[in-house]
C-alpha positions as CSV (number, residue, x, y, z in Angstrom):
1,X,0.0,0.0,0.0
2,X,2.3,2.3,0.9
3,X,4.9,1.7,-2.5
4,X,1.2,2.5,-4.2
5,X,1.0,5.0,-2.7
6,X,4.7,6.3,-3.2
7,X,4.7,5.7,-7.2
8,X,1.5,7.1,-7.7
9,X,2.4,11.2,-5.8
10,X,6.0,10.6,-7.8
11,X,4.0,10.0,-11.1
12,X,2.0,13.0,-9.8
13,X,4.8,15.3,-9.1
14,X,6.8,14.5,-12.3
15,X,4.0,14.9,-14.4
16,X,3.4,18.5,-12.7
17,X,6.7,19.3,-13.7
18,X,6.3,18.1,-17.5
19,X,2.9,20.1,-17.9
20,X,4.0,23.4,-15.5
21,X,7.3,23.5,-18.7
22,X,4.8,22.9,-21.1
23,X,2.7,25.5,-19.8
24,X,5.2,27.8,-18.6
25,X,3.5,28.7,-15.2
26,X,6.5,28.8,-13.3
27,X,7.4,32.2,-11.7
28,X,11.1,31.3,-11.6
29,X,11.1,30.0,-14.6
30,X,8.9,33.3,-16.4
31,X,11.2,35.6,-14.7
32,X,14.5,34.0,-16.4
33,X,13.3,33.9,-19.4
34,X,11.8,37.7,-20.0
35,X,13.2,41.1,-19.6
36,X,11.5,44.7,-19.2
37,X,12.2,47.8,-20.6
38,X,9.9,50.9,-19.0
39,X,8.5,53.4,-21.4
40,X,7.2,56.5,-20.0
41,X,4.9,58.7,-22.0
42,X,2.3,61.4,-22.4
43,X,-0.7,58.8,-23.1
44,X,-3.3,61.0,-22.0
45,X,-3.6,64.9,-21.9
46,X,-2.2,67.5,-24.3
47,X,0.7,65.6,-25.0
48,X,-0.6,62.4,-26.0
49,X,-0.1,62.7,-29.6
50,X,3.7,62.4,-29.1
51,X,3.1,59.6,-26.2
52,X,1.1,57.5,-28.7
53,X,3.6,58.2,-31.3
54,X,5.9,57.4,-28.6
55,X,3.9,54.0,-27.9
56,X,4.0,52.9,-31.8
57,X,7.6,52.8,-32.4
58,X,8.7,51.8,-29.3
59,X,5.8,48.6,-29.5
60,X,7.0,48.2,-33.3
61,X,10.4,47.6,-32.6
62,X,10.1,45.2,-29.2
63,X,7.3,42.7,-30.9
64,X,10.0,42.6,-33.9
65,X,12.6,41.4,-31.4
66,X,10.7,39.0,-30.0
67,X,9.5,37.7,-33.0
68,X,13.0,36.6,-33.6
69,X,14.2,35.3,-30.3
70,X,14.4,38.4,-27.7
71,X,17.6,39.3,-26.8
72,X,19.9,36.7,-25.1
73,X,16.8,34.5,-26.2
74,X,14.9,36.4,-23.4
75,X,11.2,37.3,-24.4
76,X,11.3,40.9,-24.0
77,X,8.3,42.9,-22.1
78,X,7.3,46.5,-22.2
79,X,6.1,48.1,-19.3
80,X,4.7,51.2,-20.1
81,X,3.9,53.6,-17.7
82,X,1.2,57.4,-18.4
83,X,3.2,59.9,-17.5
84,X,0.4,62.4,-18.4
85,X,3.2,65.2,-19.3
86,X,3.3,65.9,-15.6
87,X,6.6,66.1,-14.0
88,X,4.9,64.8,-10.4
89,X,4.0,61.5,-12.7
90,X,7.1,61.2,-14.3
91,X,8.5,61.2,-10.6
92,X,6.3,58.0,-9.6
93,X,6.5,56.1,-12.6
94,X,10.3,56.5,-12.1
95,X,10.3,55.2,-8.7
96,X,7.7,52.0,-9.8
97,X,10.4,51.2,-12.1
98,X,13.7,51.3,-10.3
99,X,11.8,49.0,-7.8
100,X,11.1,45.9,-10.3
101,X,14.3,44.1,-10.4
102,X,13.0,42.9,-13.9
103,X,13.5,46.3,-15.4
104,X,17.0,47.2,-16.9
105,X,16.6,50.1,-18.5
106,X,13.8,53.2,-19.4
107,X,13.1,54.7,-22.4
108,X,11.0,58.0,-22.6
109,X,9.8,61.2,-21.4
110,X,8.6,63.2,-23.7
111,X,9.5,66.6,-22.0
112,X,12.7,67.9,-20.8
113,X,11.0,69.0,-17.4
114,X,9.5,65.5,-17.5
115,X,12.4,63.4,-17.7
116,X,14.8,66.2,-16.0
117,X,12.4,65.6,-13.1
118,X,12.8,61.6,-12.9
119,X,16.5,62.0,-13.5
120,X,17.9,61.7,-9.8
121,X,15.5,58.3,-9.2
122,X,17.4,57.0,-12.6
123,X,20.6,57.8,-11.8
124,X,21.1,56.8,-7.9
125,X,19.3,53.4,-9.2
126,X,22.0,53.2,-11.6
127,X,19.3,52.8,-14.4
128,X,19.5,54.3,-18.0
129,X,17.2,57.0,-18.9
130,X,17.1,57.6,-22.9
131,X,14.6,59.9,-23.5
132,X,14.1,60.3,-27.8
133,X,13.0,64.0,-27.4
134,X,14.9,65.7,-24.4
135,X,16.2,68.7,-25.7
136,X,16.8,70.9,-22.8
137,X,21.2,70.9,-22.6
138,X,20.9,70.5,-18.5
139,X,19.3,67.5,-19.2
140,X,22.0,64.9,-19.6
141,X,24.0,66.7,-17.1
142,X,21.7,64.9,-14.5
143,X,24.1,61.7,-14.2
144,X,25.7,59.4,-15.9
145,X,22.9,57.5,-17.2
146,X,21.0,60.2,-19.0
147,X,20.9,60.2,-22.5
148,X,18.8,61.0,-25.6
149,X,18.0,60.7,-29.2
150,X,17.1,64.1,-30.1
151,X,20.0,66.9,-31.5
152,X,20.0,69.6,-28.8
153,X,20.2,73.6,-29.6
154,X,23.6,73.3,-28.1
155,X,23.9,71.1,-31.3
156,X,21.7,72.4,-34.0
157,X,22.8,75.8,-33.8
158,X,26.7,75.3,-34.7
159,X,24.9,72.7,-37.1
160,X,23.1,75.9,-38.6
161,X,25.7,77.9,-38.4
162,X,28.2,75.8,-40.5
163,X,25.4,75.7,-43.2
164,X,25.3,78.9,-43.3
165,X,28.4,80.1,-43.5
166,X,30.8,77.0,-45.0
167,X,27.9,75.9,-47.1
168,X,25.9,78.6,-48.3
169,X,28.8,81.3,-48.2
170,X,26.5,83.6,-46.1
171,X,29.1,86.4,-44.3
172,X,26.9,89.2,-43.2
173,X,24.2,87.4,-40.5
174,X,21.0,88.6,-38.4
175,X,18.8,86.7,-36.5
176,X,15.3,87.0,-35.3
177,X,14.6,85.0,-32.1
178,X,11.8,84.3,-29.8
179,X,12.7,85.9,-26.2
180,X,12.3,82.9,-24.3
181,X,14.6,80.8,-22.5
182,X,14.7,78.4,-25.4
183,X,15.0,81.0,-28.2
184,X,17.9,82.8,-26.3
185,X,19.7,79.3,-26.4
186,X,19.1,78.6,-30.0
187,X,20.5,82.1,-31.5
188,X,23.2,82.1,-28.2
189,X,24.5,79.0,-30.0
190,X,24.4,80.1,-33.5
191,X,26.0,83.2,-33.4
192,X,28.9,82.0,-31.7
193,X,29.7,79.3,-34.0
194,X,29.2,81.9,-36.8
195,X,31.6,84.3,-35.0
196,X,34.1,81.7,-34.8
197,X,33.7,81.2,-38.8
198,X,33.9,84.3,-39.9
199,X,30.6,85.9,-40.4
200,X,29.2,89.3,-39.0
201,X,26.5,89.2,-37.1
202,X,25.1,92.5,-37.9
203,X,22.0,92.0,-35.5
204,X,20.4,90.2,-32.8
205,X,16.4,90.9,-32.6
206,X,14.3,89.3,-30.3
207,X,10.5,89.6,-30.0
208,X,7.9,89.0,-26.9
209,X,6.4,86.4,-27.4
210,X,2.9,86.9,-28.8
211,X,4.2,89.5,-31.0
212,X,2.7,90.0,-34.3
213,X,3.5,93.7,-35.5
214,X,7.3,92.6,-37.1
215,X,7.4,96.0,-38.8
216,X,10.3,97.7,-36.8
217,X,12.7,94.8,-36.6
218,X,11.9,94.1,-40.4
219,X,12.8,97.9,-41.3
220,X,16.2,98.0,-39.3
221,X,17.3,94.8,-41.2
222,X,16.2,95.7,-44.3
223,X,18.4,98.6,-44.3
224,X,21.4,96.6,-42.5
225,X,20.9,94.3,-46.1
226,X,22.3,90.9,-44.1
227,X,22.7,87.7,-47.1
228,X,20.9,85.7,-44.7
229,X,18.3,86.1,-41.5
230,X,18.4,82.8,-39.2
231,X,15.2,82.7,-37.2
232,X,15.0,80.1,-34.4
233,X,11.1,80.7,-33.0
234,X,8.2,78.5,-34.4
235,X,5.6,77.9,-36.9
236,X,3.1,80.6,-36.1
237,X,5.7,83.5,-35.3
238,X,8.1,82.3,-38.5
239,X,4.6,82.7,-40.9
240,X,3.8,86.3,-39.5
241,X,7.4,87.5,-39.8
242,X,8.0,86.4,-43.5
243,X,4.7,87.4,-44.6
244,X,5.2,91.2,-43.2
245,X,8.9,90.6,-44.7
246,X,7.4,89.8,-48.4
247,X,5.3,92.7,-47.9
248,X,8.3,95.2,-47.5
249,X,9.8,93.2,-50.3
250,X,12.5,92.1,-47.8
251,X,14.0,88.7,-49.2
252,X,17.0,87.7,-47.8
253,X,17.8,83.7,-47.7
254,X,16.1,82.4,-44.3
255,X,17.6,79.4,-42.7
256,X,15.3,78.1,-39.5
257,X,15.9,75.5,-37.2
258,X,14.2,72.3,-36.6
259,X,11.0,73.9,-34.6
260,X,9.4,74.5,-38.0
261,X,9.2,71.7,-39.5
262,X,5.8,71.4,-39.5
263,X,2.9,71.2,-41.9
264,X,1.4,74.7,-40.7
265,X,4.3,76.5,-41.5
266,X,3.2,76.1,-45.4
267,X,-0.4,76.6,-43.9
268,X,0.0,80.0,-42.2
269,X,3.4,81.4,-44.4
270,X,2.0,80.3,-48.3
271,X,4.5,81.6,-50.5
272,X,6.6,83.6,-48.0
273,X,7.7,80.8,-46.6
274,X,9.2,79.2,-50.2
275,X,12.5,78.6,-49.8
276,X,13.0,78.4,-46.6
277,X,15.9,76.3,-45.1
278,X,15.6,74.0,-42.0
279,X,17.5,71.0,-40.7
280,X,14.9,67.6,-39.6
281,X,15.7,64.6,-37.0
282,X,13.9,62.8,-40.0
283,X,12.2,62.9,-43.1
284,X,10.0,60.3,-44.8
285,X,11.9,61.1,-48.5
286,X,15.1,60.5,-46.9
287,X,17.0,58.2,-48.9
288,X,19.2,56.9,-46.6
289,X,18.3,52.8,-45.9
290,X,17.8,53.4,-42.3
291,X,14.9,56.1,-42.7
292,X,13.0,54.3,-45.1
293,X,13.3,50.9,-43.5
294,X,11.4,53.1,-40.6
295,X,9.1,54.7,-42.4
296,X,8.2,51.5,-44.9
297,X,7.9,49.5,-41.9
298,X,5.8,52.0,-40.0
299,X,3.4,52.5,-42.9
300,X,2.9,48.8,-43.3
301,X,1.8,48.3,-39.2
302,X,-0.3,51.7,-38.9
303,X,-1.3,52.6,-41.9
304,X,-0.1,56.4,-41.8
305,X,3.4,58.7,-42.8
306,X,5.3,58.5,-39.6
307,X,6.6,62.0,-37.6
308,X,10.2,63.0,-36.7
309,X,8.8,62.0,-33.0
310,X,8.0,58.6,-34.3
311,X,11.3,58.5,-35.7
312,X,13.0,59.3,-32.7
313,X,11.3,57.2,-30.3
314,X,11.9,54.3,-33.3
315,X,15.8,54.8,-33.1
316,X,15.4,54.9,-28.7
317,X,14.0,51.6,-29.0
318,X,16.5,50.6,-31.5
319,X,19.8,51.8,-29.7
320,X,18.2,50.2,-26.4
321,X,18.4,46.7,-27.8
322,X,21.5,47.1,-29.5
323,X,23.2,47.9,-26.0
324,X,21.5,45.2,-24.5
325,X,22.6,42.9,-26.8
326,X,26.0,43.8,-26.3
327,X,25.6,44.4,-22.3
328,X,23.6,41.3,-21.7
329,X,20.2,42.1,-19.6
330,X,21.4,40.8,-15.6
331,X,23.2,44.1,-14.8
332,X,21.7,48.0,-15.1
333,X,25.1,49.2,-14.6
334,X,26.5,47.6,-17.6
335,X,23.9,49.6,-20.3
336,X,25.1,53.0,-20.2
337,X,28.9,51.9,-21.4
338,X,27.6,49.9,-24.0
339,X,25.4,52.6,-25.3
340,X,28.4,54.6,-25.5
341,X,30.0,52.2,-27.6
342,X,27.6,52.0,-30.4
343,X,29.7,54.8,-32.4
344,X,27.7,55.3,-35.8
345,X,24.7,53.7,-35.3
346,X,22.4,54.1,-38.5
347,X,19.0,55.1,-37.0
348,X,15.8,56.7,-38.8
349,X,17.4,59.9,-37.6
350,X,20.6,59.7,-39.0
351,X,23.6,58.0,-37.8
352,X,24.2,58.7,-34.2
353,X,27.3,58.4,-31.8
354,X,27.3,59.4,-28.1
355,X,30.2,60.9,-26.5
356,X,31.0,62.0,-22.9
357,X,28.3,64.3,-22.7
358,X,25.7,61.3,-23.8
359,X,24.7,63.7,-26.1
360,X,23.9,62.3,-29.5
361,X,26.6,63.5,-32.5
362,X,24.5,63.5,-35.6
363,X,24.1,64.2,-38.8
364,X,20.7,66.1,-39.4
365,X,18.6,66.1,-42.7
366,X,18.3,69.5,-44.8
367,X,15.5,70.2,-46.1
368,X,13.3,73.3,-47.8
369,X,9.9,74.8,-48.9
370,X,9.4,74.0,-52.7
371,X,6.2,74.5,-54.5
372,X,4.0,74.7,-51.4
373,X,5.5,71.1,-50.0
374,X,8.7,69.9,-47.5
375,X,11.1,68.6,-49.4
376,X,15.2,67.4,-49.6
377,X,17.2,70.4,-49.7
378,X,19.3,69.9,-53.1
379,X,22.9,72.7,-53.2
């Protein structure tokens, strides 16, 4: 009785065993073979339009890992977290993520005050924040593990600024900026890489924002004849100014930065904007292999032209697997070095390289206004 008894709980525990692998019910088991990445977002509010595009990409890009074998041949899960664009959220979602042991690394915000805000949580966790969209320079100064996708105006402007002057020959400068902190940044940065190349900056206007009478700036510069007017401000403010400017029959080339870069700029400026010059994280006519892999593959899944913010969260996700396939997933520590190494990395947004600063050296796209429609920027 009791060897019955005996053979049949061992036939009992052994076939537990074969069905609980069969099933895969086993905690132990289902924690060795998956790993998370966190992705916080704007999913709700009045920033969920770049969550969502956020969401897309980022999805796209994990379920096409898995599909062929995970990394390490670990399933991998994506634990995405609402940040709301609220700093306060961005705050807790950080702190529910350093705490599960199954998450390596974090991929978002969307804001700079969002993602500046969860930096300390990040960094004393030893966790790496990549945030696609970042821009703010004090950012990555939070610790050693913040990084991003996007090309700051502590980046873009030189970027500009070599365009301008090595490229396009321009000598004799003036810029019209938005008086914000951001606007003061973006011509700071300009006109001191166009110092150190040569031009002459022959004036520096800035407007309140909410301005919409140009006339008196437009009439000093008209007079002061500069080759070329940068104008780092946005969409609504670039259509007013260039509108007033055709007006006075004031044409001199414009080169923008990348705020513009946006189908109302062609709504609100119509031909006054024509010609116009502006750099782009990403373009959908790009014919670089990496940008129309994205934007092919996008297309196919969701049926719509992706953004640049699609683009960017796209190449996040990307350059997060790559470093985890090279840093293996047991050790947070390990994934901020080996994003480092990933010098050239082809992305969606151009080829990207990190240095010390974890600040992403890129080459951005040119492009212009032609016949009412965004297109490559041909010398």
């Amino acid at each position: 009785m009791k060897k019955s008894f005996y053979t049949f709980y061992t036939a009992v525990f052994f076939l537990a065993i074969i069905w609980g692998g069969m099933l895969n019910i086993s905690p132990v088991i289902a924690a060795q073979d998956t790993v998370k990445i966190g992705l916080s977002a704007p999913l709700t509010g009045d920033w969920a339009e770049y969550g969502n595009d956020f969401k897309r990409s980022v999805t796209m890009v994990i379920d096409r890992v898995n599909r062929m074998g995970g990394i390490h041949g670990k399933k991998v899960i994506l634990e995405i977290a609402d940040s709301r664009g609220d700093p306060k959220e961005s705050v807790l979602i950080a702190e529910k993520f350093v705490a599960d042991p199954e998450i390596i690394a974090e991929i978002g915000d969307f804001s700079s005050s969002s993602s500046m805000a969860a930096a300390p949580i990040y960094e004393r966790a030893d966790m790496t924040q990549l945030s696609p969209t970042a821009s703010h320079m004090e950012f990555t100064k939070k610790g050693k593990n913040m990084f991003r996708v996007v090309a700051t105006q502590g980046y873009e402007g030189p970027y500009n600024a070599r365009w301008a002057v090595q490229e396009l020959g321009k000598k004799k400068i003036a810029t019209i900026y938005i008086n914000n902190d951001w606007g003061v940044d973006a011509n700071k940065y300009f006109t001191q890489e166009a110092r150190k190349l040569g031009a002459e900056i022959l004036a520096e206007e800035a407007f309140t924002p909410g301005e919409k009478d140009f006339s008196a700036i437009l009439s000093k510069l008209k007079r002061l004849k500069p080759e070329l007017i940068y104008l780092p401000t946005f969409y609504a403010d670039a259509a007013a100014i260039l509108n007033q400017a055709k007006r006075v029959r004031f044409n001199p080339v414009v080169l923008a930065n990348s705020s513009l870069f946006s189908q109302k700029t062609i709504e609100l400026g119509g031909d006054a904007v024509e010609g116009i010059l502006i750099p782009a994280n990403y373009f959908s006519a790009d014919p670089r292999p990496a940008a129309q892999e994205f934007t092919r593959e996008y297309e196919a899944l969701y049926g719509t032209v992706p953004n640049q913010f699609a683009a960017l969260a796209y190449d996040a996700a990307n350059l997060m697997v790559a470093a985890l396939q090279k840093a293996g997933v047991e050790d947070r520590a390990k994934v901020k070095d080996a994003l480092v190494s990933l010098q050239g990395f082809q992305g969606a947004t151009g080829s990207i390289s990190y240095a010390s600063s974890h600040d992403p050296e890129k080459e951005l796209v040119k492009i212009t206004i032609k016949d009412g429609k965004w297109v490559l920027y041909q010398p």
